[in-house]
C-alpha positions in Angstrom: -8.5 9.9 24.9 -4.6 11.0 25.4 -2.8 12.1 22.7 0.1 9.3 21.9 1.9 10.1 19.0 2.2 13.3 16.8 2.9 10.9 13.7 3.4 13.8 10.4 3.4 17.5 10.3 2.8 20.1 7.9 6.5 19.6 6.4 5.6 15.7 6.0 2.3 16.0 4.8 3.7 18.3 2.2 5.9 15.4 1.2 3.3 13.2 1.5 0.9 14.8 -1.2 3.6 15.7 -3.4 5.0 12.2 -4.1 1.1 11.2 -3.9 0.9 14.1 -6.8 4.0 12.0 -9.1 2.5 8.9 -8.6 -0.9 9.5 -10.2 0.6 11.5 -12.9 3.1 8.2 -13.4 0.3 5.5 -13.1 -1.9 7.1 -15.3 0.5 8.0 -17.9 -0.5 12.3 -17.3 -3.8 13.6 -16.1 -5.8 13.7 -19.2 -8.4 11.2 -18.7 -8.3 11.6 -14.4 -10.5 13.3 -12.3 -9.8 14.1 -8.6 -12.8 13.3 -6.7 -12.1 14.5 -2.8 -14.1 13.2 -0.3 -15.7 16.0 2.5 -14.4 17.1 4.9 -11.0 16.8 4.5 -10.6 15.0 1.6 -11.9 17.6 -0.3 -9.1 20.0 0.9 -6.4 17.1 0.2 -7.8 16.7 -3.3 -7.3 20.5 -3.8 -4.1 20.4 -2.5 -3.2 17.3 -4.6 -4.7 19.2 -7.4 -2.4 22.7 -7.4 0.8 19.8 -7.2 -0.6 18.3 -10.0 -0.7 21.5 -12.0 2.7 22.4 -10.7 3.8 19.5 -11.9 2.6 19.0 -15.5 1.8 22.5 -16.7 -1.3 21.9 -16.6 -4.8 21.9 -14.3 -6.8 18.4 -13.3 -10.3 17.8 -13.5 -11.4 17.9 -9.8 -14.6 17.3 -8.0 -16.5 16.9 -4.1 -18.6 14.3 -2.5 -20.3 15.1 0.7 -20.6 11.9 2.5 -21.7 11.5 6.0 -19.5 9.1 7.8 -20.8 5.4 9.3 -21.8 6.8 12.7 -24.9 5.5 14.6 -25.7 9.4 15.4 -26.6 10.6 12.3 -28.8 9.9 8.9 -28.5 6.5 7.5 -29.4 5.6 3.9 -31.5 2.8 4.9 -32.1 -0.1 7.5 -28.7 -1.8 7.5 -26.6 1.2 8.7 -24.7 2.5 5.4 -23.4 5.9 5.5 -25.5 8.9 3.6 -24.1 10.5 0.4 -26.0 14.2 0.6 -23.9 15.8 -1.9 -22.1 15.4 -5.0 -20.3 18.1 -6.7 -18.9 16.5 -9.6 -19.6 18.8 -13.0 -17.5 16.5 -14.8 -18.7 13.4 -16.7 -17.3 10.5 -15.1 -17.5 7.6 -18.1 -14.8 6.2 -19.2 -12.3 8.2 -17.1 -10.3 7.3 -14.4 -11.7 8.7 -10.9 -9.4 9.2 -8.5 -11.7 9.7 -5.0 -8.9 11.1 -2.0 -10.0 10.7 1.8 -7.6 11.6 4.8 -8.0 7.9 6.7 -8.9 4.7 5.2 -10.0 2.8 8.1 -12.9 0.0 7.3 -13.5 1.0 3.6 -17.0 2.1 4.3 -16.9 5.2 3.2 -14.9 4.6 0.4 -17.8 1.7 -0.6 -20.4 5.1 -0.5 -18.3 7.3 -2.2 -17.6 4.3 -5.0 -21.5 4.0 -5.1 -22.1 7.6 -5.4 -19.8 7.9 -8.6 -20.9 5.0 -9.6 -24.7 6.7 -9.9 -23.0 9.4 -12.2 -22.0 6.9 -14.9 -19.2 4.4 -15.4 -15.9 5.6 -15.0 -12.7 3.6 -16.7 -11.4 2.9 -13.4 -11.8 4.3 -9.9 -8.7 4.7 -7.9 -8.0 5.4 -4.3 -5.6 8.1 -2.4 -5.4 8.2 1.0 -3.0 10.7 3.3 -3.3 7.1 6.2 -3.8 3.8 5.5 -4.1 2.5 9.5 -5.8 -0.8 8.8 -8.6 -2.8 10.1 -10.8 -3.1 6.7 -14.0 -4.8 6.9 -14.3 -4.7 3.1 -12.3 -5.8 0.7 -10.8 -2.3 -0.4 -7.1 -0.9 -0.5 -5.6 2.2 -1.2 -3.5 2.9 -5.0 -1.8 5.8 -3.0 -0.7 6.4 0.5 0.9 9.1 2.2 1.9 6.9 5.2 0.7 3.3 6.5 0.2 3.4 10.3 -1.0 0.4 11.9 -3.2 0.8 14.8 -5.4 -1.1 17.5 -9.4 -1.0 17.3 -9.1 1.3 20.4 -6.6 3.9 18.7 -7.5 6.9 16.6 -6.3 8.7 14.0 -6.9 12.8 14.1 -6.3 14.3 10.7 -6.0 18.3 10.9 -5.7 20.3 7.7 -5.1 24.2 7.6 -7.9 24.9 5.8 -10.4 23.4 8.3 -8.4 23.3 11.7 -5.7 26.0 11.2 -3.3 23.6 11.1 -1.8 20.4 9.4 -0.9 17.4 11.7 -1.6 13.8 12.0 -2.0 12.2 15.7 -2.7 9.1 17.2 -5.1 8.7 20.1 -5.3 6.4 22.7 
């Protein structure tokens, strides 16, 4: 695959999670009854990120938590026969009833994972409300699930891809399109 577009950097990603950051604290009238919920790899380090702005913001820290799902691949562990991903780990010392989870994933692309990670929290009680931030929404959802936050909407063809690079895991922060 060439490289086609470079489409945010680290400034813009900055940006990104910070109005991302306002949002949720608007929405959900503070951060009191919110957990943060990032989902691994890179959601996890987004959900950190989003976390410290948070703080920044409103004085005051955010529950957070991880989810370690493997993503719908035909090369690794599936749950069962019908090809749904595998949740392996869930590091979530917070109880989720009756608050509002806010799960955080770099690309929302099908919703599939999202569907796993919804199940997974799901298994830990029942939350008020699950919501959904994504750093790129690019489209093409098989289920019926949409984003409450997005850094940036970038439609895409089927035979596109979207590489998300954080500092924490790549050295550095970018978003590029593929062809």
């Amino acid at each position: 695959m060439a490289e086609k577009a470079n489409i945010l950097d680290e400034q813009s990603i900055k940006r990104a999670l910070t109005r991302i950051a306002h949002e949720i604290i608007e929405r959900n009238k503070g951060i009191e009854q919110c957990i943060l919920v990032g989902i691994k790899t890179r959601g996890a380090f987004l959900a950190e990120r989003l976390a410290k702005r948070i703080e920044q913001i409103e004085g005051k820290a955010i529950k957070t938590g991880e989810l370690d799902i493997t993503l719908y691949r035909d090369d690794l562990s599936l749950k069962n026969g019908i090809d749904e991903p595998l949740v392996q780990d869930v590091d979530i010392t917070h109880d989720v009833t009756g608050k509002k989870v806010i799960l955080v994933d770099d690309v929302l692309y099908t919703g599939r994972t999202v569907r796993a990670a919804m199940d997974a929290v799901m298994d830990l009680g029942r939350p008020a409300q699950i919501q959904l931030a994504v750093l790129i929404d690019r489209g093409h959802r098989e289920l019926p699930i949409r984003a409450d936050y997005v850094g940036k909407n970038i439609p895409t063809s089927s035979s596109e891809r979207i590489v998300v690079k954080v500092l924490e895991k790549d050295g550095l922060d970018t978003v590029t399109i593929f062809e």
